[in-house]
C-alpha positions as a Python dict, from the first residue, in 0.01 Angstrom:
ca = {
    (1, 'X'): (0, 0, 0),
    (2, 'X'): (-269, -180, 108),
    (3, 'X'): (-312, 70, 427),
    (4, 'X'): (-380, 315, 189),
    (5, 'X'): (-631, 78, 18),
    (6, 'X'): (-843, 62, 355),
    (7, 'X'): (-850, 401, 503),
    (8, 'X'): (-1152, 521, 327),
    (9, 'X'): (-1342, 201, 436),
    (10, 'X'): (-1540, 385, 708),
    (11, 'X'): (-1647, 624, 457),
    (12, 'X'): (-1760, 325, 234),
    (13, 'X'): (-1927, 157, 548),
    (14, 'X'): (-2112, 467, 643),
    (15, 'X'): (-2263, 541, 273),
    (16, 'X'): (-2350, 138, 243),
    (17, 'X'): (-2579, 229, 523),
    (18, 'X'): (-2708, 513, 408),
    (19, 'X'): (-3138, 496, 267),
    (20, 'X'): (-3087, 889, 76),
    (21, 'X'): (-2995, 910, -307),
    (22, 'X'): (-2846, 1179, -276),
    (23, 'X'): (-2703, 1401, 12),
    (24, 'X'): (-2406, 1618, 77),
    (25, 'X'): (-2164, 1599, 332),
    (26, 'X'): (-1947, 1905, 425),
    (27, 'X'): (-1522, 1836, 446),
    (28, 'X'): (-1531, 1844, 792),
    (29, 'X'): (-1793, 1556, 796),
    (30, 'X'): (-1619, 1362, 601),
    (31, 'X'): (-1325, 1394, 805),
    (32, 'X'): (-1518, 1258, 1122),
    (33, 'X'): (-1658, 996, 978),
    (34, 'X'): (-1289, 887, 850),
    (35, 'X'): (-1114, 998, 1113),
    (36, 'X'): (-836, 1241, 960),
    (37, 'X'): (-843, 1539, 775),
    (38, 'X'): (-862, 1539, 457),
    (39, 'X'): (-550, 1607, 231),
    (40, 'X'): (-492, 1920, 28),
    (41, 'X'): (-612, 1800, -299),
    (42, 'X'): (-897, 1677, -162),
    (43, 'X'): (-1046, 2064, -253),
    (44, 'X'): (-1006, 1960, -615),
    (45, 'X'): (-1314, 1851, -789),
    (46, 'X'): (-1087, 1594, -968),
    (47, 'X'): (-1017, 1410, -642),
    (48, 'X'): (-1376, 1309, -617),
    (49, 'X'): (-1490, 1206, -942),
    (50, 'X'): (-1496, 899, -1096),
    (51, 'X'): (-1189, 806, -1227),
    (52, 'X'): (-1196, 819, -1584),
    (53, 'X'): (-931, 554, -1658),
    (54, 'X'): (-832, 284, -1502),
    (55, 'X'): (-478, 415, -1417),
    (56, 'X'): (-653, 739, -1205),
    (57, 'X'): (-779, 507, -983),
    (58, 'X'): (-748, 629, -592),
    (59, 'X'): (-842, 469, -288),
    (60, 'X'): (-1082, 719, -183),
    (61, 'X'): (-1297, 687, -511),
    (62, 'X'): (-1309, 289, -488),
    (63, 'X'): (-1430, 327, -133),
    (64, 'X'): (-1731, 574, -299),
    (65, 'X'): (-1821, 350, -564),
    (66, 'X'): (-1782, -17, -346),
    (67, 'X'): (-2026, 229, -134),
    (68, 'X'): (-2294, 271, -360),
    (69, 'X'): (-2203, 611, -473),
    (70, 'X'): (-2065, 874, -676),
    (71, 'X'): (-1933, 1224, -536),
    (72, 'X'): (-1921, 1549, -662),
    (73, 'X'): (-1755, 1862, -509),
    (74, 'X'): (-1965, 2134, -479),
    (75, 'X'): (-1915, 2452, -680),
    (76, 'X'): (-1868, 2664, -337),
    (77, 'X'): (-1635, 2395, -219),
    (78, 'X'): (-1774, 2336, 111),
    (79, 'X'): (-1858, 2007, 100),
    (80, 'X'): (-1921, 1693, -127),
    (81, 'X'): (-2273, 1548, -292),
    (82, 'X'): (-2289, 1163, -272),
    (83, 'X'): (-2560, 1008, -553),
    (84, 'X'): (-2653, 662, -578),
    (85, 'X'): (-2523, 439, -856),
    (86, 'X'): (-2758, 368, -1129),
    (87, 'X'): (-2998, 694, -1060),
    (88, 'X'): (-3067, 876, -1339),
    (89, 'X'): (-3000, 1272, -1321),
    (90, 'X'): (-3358, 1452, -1291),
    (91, 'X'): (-3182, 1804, -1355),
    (92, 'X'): (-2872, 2016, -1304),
    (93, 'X'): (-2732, 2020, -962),
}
């Protein structure tokens, strides 16, 4: 299990160096940057949210968060929008 635990860490190590609040990053970004595609369910928006229990915790989520980040498919479902912990929502995105 603990493979699974570490294959989002380039994901986590690319937003820890990252200066933007906010950007988005399409699927096919995210898959360079960790290397494989992405699975199926990864076009849900419930993949990407924070978990909202401790038992819907997923290794992709953790790697957001110990990144500085939270994540948010886009309504078109092209791509992903990463905002920084601790930022308070100006409006609607």
């Amino acid at each position: 299990m603990a493979i699974d635990q570490n294959k989002y860490d380039s994901l986590r190590d690319y937003l820890l160096k990252q200066t933007r609040d906010e950007f988005v990053l399409t699927f096919i970004e995210i898959e360079e940057i960790i290397g494989f595609a992405l699975s199926r369910s990864s076009q849900r928006a419930r993949w990407w949210e924070k978990e909202r229990n401790p038992q819907d915790a997923m290794p992709q989520r953790d790697a957001i968060r110990d990144g500085g980040y939270e994540a948010t498919r886009l309504s078109d479902g092209q791509g992903v929008r990463f905002r920084r912990l601790g930022l308070k929502r100006a409006g609607r995105w």
